[in-house]
N, C-alpha and C positions, 0 to 999 in steps of 0.2 A: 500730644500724648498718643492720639492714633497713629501717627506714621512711624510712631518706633514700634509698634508693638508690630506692624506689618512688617520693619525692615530685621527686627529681631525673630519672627517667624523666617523670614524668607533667605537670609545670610547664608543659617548653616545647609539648609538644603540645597541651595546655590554651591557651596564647597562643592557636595557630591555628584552633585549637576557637574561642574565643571572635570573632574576629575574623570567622569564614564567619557565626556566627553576627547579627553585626551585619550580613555583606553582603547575607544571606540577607532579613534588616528591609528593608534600603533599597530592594533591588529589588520583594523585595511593596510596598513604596510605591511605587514607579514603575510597576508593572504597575495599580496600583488607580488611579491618576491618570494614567488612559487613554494606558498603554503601549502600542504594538506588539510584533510581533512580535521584536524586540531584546531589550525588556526581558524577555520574555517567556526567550528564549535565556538572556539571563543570571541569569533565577531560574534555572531550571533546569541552569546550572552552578555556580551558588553552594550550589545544594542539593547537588551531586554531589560540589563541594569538601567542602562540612559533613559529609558520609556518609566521606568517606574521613579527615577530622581524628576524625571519631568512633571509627571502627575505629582507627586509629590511637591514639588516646589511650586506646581501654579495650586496645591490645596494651600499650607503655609502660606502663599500671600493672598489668597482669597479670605482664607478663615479671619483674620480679624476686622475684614471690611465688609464681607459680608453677612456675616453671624449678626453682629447690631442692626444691619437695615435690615435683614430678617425679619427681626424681633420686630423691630418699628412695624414693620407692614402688619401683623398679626399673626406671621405663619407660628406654627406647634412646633415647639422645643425637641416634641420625637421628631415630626417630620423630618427638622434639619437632621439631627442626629443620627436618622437612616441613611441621608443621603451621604453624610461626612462617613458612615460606615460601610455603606456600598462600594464607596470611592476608596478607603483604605479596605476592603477585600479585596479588589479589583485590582489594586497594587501590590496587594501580598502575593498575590497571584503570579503576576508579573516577574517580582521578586526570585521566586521560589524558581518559577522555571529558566530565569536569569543565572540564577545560584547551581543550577542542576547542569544547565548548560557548561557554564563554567569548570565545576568540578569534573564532567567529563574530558572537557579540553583539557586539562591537566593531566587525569588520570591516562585519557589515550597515548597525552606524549612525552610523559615520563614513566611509564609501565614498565617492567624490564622483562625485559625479551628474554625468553627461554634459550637456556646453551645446550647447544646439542655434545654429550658424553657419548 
């Protein structure tokens, strides 16, 4: 019963895991075949995405094997709780300037350029 609950944590983060990691390919191709500054923006929010499916995916497979030996040992229910909320701040975080990056790549390279009248 414990190793499904670890591999049912861990599955769908693994999807998004895998997925940055293919965004993260296409844009080093685009950056290698003389990218600007765009492609440039969205490797490096493709990487910030991948850094936060990562943290994310080793929480999910931690949390159901380590929350009960927790408990076993004696540590405080806040305790864990801070740390399991540290660790998702520190991924929103991530997230967010992942998301921002991105949205600039986009915005820089589909902008439409002013027509000179």
């Amino acid at each position: 019963m414990e190793g499904s609950a670890v591999v049912l944590g861990f599955v769908p983060s693994t999807i998004y895991l895998a997925a940055w990691i293919v965004a993260v390919v296409f844009a080093v191709r685009m950056v290698r075949n003389s990218g600007g500054k765009p492609e440039r923006f969205l490797l490096i929010g493709a990487c910030l995405m991948l850094a936060s499916s990562v943290i994310h995916s080793a929480a999910a497979g931690l949390n159901p094997w380590l929350m009960p030996k927790l408990m076993e040992d004696g540590v405080d229910l806040v305790s864990i709780a801070q740390v399991f909320s540290a660790i998702a701040i520190v991924r929103g975080c991530i997230s967010l300037a992942g998301i921002v990056f991105l949205v600039y790549a986009f915005w820089k390279k589909f902008k439409a350029k002013p027509t000179l009248t």
